[in-house]
DSSP file (Angstrom, degrees, kcal/mol; ACC not computed):
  #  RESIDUE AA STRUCTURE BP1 BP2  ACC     N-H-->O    O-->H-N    N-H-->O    O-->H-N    TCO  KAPPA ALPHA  PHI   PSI    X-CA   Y-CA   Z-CA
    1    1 A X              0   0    0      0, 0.0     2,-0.6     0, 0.0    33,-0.1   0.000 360.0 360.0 360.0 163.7  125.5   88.4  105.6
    2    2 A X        -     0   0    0      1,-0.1    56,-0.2     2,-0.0    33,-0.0  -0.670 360.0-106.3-108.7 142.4  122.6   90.6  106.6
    3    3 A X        -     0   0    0     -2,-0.6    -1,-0.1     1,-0.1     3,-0.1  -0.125  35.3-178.3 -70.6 141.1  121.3   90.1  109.9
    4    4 A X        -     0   0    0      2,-0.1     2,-0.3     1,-0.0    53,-0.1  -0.056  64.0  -4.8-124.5  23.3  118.2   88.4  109.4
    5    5 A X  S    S-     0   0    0     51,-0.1     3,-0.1    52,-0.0     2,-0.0  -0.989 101.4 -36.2 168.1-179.5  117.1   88.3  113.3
    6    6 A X  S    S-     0   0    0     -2,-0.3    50,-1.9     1,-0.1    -2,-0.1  -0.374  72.8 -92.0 -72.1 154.0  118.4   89.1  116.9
    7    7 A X  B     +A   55   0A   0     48,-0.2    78,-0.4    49,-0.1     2,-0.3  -0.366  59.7 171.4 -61.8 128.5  122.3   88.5  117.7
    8    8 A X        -     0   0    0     46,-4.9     2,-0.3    76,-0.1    78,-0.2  -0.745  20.1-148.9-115.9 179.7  122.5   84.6  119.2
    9    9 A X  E     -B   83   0B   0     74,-0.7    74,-4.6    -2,-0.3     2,-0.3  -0.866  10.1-168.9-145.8 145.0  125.7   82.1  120.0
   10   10 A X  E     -BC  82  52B   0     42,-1.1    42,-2.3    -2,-0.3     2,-0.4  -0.927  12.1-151.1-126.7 168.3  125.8   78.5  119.8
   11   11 A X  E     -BC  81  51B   0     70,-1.8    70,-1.2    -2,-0.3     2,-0.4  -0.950  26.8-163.5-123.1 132.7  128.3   76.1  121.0
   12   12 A X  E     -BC  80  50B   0     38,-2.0    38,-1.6    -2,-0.4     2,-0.7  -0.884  23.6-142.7-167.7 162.0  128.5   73.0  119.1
   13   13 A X  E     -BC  79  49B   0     66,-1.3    66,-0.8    -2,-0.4     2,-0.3  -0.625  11.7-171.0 -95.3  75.8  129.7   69.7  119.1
   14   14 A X  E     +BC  78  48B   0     34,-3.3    34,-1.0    -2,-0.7     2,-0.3  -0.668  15.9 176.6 -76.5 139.0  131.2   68.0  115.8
   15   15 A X  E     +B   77   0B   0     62,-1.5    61,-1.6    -2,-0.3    62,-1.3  -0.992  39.6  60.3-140.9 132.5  131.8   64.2  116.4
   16   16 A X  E    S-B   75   0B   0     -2,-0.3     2,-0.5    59,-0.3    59,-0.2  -0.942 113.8 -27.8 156.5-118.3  133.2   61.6  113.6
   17   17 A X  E    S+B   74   0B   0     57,-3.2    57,-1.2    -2,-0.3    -2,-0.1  -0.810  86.1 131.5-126.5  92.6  136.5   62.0  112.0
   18   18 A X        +     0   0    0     -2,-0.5     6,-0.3    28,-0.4     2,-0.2  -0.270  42.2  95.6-158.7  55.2  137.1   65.9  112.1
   19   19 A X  S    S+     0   0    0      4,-0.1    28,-0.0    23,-0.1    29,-0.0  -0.956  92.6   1.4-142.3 142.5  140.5   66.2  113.4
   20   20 A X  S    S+     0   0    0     -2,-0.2    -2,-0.0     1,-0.1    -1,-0.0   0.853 104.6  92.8  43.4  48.9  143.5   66.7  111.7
   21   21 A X  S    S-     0   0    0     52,-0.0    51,-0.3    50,-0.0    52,-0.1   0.291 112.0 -94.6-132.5   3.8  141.6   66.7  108.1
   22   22 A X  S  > S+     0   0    0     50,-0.1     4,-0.6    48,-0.0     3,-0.3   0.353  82.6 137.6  81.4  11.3  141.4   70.8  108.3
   23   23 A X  T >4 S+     0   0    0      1,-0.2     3,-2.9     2,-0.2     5,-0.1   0.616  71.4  62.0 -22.7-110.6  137.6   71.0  110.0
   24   24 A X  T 3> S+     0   0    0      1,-0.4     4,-2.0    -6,-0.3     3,-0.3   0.290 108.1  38.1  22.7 -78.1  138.9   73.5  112.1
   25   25 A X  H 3> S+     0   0    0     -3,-0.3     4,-0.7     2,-0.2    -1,-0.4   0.490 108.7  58.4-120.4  42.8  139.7   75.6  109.3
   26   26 A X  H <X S+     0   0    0     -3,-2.9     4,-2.5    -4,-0.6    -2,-0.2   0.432 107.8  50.9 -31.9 -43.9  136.7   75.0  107.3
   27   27 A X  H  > S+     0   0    0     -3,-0.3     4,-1.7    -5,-0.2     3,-0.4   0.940 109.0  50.3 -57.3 -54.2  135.1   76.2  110.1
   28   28 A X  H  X S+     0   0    0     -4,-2.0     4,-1.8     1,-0.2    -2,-0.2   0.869 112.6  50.0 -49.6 -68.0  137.4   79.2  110.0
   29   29 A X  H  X S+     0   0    0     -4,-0.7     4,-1.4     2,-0.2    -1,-0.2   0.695 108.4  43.4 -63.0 -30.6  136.6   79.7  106.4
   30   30 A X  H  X S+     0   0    0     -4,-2.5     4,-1.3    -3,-0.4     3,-0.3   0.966 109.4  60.2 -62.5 -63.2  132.6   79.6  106.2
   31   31 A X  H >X>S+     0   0    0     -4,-1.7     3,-2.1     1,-0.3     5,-1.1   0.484 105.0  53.1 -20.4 -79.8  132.4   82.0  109.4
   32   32 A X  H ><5S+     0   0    0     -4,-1.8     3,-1.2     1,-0.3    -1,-0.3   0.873 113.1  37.2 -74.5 -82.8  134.4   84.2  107.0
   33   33 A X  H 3<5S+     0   0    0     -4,-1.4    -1,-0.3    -3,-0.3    -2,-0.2   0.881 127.7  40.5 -55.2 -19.8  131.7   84.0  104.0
   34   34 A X  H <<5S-     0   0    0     -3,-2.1    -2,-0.3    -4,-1.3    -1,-0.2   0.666 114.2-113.7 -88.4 -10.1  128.6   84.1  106.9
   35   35 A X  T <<5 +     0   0    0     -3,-1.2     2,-0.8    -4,-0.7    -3,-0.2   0.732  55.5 165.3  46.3  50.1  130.1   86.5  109.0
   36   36 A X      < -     0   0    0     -5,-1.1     2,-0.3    -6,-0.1    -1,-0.2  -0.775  23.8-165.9 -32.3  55.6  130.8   84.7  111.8
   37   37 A X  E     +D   53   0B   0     16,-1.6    16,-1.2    -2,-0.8    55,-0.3  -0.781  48.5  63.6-114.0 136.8  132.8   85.2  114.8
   38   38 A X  E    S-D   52   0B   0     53,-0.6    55,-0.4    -2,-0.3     2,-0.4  -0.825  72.1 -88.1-160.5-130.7  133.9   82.8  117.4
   39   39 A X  E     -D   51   0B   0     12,-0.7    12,-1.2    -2,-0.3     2,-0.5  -0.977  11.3-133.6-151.2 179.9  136.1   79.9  117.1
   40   40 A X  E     +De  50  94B   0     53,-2.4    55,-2.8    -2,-0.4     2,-0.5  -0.898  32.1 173.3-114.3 117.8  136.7   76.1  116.3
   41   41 A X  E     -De  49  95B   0      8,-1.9     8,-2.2    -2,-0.5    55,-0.1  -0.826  30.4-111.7-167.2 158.5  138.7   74.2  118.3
   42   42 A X  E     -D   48   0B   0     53,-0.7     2,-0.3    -2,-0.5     6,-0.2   0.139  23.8-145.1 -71.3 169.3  139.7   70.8  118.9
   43   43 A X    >   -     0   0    0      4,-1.4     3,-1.1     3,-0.2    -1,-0.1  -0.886  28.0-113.7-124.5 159.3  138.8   68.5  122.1
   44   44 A X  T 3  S+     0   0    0     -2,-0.3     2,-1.6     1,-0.3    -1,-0.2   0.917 112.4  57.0 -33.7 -62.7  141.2   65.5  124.1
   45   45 A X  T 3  S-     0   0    0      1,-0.2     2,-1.9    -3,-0.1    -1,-0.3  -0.205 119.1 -91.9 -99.8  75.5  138.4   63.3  122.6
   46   46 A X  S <  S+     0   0    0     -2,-1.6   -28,-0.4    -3,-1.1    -3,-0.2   0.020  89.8  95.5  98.0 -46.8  137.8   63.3  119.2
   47   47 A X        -     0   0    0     -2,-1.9    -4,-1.4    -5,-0.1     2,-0.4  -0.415  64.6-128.8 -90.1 163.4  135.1   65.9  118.7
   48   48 A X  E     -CD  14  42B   0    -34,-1.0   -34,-3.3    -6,-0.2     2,-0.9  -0.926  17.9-139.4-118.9 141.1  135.7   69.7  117.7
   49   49 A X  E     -CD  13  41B   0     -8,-2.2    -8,-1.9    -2,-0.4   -36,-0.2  -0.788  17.0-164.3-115.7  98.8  134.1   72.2  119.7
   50   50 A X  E     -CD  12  40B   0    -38,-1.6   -38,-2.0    -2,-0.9     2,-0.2  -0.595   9.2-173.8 -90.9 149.0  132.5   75.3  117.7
   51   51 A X  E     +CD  11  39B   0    -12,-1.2   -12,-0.7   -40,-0.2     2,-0.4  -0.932  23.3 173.5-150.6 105.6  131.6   78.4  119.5
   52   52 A X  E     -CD  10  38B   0    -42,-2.3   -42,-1.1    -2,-0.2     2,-0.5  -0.966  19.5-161.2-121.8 135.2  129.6   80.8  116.8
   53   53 A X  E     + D   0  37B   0    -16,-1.2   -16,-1.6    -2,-0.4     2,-0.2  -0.915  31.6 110.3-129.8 129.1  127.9   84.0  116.8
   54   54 A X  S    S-     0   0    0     -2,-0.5   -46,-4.9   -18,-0.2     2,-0.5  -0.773  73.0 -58.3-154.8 175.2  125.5   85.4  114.3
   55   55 A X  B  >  -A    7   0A   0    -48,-0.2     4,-1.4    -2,-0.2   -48,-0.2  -0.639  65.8-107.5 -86.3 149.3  121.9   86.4  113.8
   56   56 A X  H  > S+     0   0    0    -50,-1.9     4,-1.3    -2,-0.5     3,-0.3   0.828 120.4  55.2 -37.7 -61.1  120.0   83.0  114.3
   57   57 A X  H >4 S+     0   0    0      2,-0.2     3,-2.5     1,-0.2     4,-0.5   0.667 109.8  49.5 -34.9-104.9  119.1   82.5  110.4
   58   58 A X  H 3> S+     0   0    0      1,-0.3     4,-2.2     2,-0.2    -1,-0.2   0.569 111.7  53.1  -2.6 -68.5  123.2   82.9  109.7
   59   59 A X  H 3X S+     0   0    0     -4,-1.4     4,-1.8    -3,-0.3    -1,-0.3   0.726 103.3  51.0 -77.9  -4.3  123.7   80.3  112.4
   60   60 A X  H << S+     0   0    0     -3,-2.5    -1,-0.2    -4,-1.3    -2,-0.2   0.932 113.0  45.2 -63.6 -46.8  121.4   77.6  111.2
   61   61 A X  H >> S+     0   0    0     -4,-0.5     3,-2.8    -5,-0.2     4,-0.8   0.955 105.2  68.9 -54.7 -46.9  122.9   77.7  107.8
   62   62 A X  H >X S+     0   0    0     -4,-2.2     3,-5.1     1,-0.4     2,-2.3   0.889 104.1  42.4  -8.9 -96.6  126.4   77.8  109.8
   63   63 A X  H 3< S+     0   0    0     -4,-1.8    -1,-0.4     1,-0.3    -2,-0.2   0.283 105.8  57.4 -63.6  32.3  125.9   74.3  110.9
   64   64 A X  H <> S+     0   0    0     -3,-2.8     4,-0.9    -2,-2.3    -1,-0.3   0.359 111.7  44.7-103.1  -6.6  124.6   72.8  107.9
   65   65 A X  H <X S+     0   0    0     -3,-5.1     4,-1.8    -4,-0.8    -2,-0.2   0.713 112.4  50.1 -97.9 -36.2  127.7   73.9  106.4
   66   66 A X  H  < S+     0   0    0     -4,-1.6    -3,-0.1    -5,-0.2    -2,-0.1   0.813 105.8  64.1 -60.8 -22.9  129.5   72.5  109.8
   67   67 A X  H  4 S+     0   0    0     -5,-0.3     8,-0.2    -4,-0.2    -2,-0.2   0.991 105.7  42.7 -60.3 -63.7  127.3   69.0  109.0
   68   68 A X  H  < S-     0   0    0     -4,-0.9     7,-0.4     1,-0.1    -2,-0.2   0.894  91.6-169.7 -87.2 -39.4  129.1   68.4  105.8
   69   69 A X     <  -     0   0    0     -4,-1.8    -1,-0.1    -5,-0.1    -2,-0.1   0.055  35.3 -49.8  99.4 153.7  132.6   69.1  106.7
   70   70 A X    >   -     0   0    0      1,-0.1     3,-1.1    -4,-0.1     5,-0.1  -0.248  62.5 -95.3 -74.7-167.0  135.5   69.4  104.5
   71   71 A X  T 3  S+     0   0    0      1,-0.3    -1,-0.1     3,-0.1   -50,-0.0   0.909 125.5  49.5 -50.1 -49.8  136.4   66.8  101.8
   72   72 A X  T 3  S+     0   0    0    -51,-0.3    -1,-0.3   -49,-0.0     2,-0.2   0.547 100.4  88.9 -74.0   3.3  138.8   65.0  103.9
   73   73 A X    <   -     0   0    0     -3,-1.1     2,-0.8    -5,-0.1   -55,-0.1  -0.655  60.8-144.8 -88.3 135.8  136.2   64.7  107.1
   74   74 A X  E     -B   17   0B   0    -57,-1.2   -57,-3.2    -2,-0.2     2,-0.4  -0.868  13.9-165.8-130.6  92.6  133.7   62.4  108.1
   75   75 A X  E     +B   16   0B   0     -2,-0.8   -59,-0.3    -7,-0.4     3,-0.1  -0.748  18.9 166.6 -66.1 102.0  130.9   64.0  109.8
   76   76 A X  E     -     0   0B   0    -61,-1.6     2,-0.3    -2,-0.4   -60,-0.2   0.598  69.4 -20.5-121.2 -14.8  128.9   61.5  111.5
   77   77 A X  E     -B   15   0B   0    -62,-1.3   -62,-1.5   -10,-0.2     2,-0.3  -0.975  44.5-149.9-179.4 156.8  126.9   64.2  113.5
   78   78 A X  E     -B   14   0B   0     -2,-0.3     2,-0.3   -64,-0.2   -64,-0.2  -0.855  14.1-168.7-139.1 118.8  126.7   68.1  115.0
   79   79 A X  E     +B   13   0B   0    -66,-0.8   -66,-1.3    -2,-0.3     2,-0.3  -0.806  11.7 178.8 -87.7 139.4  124.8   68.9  118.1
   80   80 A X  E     -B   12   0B   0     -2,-0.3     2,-0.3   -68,-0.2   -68,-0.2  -0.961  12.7-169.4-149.2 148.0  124.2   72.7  118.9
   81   81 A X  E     -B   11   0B   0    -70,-1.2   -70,-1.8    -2,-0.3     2,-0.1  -0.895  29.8-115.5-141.4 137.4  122.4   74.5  121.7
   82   82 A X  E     +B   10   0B   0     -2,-0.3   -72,-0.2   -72,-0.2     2,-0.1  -0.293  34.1 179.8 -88.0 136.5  121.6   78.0  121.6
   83   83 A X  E     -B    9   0B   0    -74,-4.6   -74,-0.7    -2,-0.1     2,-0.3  -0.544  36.6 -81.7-118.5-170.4  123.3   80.8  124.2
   84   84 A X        -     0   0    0    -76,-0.2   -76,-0.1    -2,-0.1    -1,-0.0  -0.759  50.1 -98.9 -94.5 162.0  123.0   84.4  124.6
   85   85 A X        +     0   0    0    -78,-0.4   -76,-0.2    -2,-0.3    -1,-0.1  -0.257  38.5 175.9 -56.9 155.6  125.0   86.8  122.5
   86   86 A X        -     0   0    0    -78,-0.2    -1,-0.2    -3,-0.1   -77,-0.1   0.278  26.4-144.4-126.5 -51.2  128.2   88.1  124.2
   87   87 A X        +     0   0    0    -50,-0.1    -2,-0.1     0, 0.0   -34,-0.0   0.665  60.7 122.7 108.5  -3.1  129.7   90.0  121.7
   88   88 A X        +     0   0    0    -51,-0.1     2,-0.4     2,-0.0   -50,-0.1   0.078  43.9  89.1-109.0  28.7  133.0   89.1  122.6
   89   89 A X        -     0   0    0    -52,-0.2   -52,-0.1     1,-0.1     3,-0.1  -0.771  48.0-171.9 -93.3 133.7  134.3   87.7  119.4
   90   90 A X  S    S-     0   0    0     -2,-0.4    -1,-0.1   -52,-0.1     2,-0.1   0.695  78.1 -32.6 -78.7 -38.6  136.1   90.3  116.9
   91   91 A X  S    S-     0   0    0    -53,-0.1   -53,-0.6   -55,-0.0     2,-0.3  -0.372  85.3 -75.4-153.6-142.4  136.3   87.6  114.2
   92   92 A X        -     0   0    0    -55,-0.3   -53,-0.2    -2,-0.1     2,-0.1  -0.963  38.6-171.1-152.4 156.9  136.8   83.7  114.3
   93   93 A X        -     0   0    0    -55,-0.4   -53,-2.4    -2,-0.3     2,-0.5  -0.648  33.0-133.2-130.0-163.5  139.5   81.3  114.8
   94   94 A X  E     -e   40   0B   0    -55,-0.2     2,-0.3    -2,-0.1   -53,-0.2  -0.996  41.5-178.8-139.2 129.6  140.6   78.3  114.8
   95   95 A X  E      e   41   0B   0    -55,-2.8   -53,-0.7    -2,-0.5   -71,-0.0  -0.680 360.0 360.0-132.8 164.4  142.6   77.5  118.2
   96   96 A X              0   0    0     -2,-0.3   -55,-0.1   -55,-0.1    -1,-0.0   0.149 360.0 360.0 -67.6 360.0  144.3   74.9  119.7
């Protein structure tokens, strides 16, 4: 996409049922059409832990696309707080 503001990162939280339905690379796959880089990855308990960077506008859409989740996933919620850029993404993944 074309940067529509200064470079950001957020870390955020998906919590419901959004493990072992493919979140992870859903996540993987918008990044790819928003231009995206960091990664997705899952946590002991339950929730999958997104780490994105973009210009802010790009990441607000991001998580509304992280809200709905794929088809098999039941998003009950996303919590996000904003970081500085690092810059130390090439691309995004989806991790262990």
């Amino acid at each position: 996409m074309v940067s529509r503001g200064r470079q950001r990162q957020i870390v955020a939280l998906a919590e419901g049922h959004v493990q072992g339905v493919g979140y992870r690379a859903f996540c993987a796959h918008e990044a790819s059409l928003f231009g995206v880089t960091g990664y997705a990855q899952n946590l002991p308990d339950g929730r999958v832990r997104v780490v994105a960077e973009a210009d802010e506008g790009t990441l607000r859409q991001f998580v509304e696309r992280l809200r709905e989740g794929p088809p098999m996933s039941v998003v009950r919620q996303v919590t996000f707080q904003w970081e500085d850029y690092t810059g130390d993404y090439p691309g995004f993944e989806a991790v262990i």
